[in-house]
N, C-alpha and C positions, 0 to 999 in steps of 0.2 A: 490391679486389673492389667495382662498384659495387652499390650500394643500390638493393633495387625500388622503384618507387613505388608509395606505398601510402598507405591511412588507416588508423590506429590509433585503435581508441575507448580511451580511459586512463579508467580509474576511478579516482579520488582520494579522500583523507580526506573525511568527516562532517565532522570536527573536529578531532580529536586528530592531531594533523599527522605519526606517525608510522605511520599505520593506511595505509602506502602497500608496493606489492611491491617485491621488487629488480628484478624485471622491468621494474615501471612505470618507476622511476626511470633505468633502461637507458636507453627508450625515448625519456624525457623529455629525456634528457641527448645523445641522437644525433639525434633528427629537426632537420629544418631549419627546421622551426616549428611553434608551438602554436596550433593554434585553441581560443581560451578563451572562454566564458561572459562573467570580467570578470577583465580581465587584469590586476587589482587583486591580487583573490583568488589567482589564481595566481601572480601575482608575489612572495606571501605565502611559498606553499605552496615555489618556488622556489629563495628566497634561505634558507628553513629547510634545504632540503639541498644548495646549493651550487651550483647549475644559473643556468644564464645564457642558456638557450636562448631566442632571439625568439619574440616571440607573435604574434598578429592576432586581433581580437575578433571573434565568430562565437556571437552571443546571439538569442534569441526576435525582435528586430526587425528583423532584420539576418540573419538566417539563409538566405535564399535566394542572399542577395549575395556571404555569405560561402561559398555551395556553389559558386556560381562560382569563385571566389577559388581556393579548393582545387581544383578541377577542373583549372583551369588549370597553379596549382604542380605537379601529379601530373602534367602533362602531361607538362613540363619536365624530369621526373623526380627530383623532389624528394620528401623522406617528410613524413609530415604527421601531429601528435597531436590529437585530438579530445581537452578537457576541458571537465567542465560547473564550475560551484561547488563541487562537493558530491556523491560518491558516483558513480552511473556515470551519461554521456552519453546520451540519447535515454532513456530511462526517470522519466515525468514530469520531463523535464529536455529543453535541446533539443538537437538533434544528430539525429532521426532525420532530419530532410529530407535534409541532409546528407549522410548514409551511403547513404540513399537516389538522391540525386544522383553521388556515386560511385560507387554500384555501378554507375548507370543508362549512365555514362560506360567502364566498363568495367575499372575499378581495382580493385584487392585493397580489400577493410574486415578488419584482425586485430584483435579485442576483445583488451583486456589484462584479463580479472577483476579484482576487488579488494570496496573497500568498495559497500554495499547497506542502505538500512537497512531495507527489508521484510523482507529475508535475517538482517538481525542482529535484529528484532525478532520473528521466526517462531524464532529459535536461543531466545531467551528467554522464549518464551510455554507452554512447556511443553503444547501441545498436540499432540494424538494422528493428529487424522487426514493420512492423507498429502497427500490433495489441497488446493490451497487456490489460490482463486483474488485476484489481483492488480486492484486496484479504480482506485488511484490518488486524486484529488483526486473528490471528489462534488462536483456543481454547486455554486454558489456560494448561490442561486436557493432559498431553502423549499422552495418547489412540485416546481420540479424535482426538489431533492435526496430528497424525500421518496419521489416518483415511481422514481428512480434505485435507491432501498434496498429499496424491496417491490420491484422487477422482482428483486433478490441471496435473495430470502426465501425460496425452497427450494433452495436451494444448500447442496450437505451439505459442501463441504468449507471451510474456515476464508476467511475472507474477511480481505482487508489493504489498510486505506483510508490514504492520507495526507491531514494536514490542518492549517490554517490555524489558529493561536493565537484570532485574532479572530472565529472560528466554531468552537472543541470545545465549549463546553457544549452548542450548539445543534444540534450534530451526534450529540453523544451521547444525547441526548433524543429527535432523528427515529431513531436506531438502533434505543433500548429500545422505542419506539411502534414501529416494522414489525415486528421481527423476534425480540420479547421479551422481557422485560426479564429471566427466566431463564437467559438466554446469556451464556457468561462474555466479557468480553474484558480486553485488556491493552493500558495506554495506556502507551506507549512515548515519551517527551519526550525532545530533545538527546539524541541518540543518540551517545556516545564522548565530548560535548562535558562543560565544567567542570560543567554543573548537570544529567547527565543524572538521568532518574526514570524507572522501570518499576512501575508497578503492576497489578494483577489484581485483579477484581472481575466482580461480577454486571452485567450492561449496566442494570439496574435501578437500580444504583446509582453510577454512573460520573457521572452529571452532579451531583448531590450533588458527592462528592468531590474533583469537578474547580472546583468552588463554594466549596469550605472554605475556600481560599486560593487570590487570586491568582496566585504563583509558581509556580501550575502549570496555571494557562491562557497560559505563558509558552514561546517557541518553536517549535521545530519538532517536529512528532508523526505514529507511526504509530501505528494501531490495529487492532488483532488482534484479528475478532470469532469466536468458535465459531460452527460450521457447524448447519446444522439435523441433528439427530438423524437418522444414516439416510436409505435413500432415502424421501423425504419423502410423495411421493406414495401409496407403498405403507402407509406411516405412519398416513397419515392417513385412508385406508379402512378400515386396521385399529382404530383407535380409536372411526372411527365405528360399524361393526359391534358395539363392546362398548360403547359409551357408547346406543345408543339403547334395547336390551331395560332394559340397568339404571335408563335418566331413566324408564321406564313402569314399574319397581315400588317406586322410592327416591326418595329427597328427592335435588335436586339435589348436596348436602355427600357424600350417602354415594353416590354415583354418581361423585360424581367421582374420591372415596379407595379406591373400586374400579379402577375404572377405569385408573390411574395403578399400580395393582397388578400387574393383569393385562396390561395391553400397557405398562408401560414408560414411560409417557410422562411430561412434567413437569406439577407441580402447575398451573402460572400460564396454560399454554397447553390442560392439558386444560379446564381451569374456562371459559375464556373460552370454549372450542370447546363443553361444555356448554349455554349460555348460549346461543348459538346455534340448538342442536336442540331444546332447549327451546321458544325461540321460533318454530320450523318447526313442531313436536309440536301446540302450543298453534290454531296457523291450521287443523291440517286439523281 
């Protein structure tokens, strides 16, 4: 029977080299060639289960070249596996031009699932809400990055950034400045890899303990920040409506431990939003 041609996106291990499906390995084991990230890495990944299938490299600098490439093999009618390094193709990873370029060509794209590690850091974060949105890499840039995180600041559902060893303290610190230092998150390190590390804290206190020690501004990390309370906007009308009668007959302390009574809200962001109408209170 022959073979369609097609492109297969394959997700592969994090790390742990056996965090791969029977599926994937099916796939890996009959296509006529792999398009790899670095066909190092894959060659790795490979010779641990036994496969001997040809590659062709198809990475971030090379990626349009290699959509040709593959355009052409699928012509031929040839089948074709899309992998990245690490987890799945085109998701902060490259491959979408790619798939992109195949579809545009008129070829089948079938994802093979597997590993994620947003997915497997959202399984371990213990958080409630359902929605969460998917952030990726924040600029590289302060300014930017800075910019980038208050535009995420009323987003009620769980927000999931990846990031760069040589930028988490500094990214933890623009996080607890926009968007509060009372919101939990979870830094997720080496995910499945020999030294992974999950922790949970106060975003208050993430850059501290990312501080203690070295070894754990080491790696690769995702990070799970809690969503704003609620929908935000309605939130925050409501707060004001009970924060402004109480700042005209209380000290700002006992305005605020009302306040935080009555509508719900947290201590560190009602006080600063006090602080605020205060200072409006105060001009007229």
């Amino acid at each position: 029977m022959q073979k369609e041609a097609q492109l297969y996106v394959v997700a592969t291990p994090m790390g742990n080299l056996d965090d791969i499906t029977l599926r994937a390995l099916k796939v890996l084991a009959s296509v006529d060639v792999i398009a790899a990230e670095d066909t190092r890495t894959t060659a790795h990944l490979l010779d641990h289960h036994g496969l001997r299938t040809p590659m062709m490299a198809a990475h971030r600098h090379n990626e349009r070249r290699a959509a040709a490439a593959i355009v052409e093999r699928l012509a031929r009618g040839e089948t074709v596996a899309l992998v990245s390094d690490a987890g799945t193709p085109a998701v902060s990873d490259p491959g979408a031009i790619i798939v992109a370029e195949v579809r545009a060509a008129g070829f089948r794209v079938t994802p093979i699932p597997g590993a994620n590690a947003a997915i497997a850091a959202l399984s371990a974060a213990g958080m409630t809400e359902t929605p969460f949105t998917f952030v990726g890499f924040l600029p590289s840039k302060a300014a930017a990055r800075r910019k980038a995180i208050e535009a995420l600041r009323k987003i009620s559902g769980a927000l999931v950034f990846y990031e760069a060893p040589h930028r988490i303290v500094e990214c933890a610190q623009d996080l607890a400045a926009a968007l509060g230092g009372d919101r939990v998150i979870l830094i997720a390190r080496e995910i499945t890899k020999l030294f992974e590390q999950i922790h949970r804290c106060q975003l208050d206190e993430a850059a501290a303990w990312l501080s203690m020690d070295e070894n754990r501004q080491r790696g690769e990390f995702v990070l799970v920040v809690e969503g704003a309370a609620g929908a935000v906007d309605d939130a925050e009308e409501n707060l004001d409506r009970v924060l402004r009668p109480l700042l005209d007959e209380l000290t700002l302390v006992q305005a605020v431990k009302l306040a935080c009574a009555i509508a719900g809200s947290k201590k560190n962001s009602t006080y600063a939003r006090a602080l605020e109408l205060s200072g409006e209170i105060e001009k007229k």
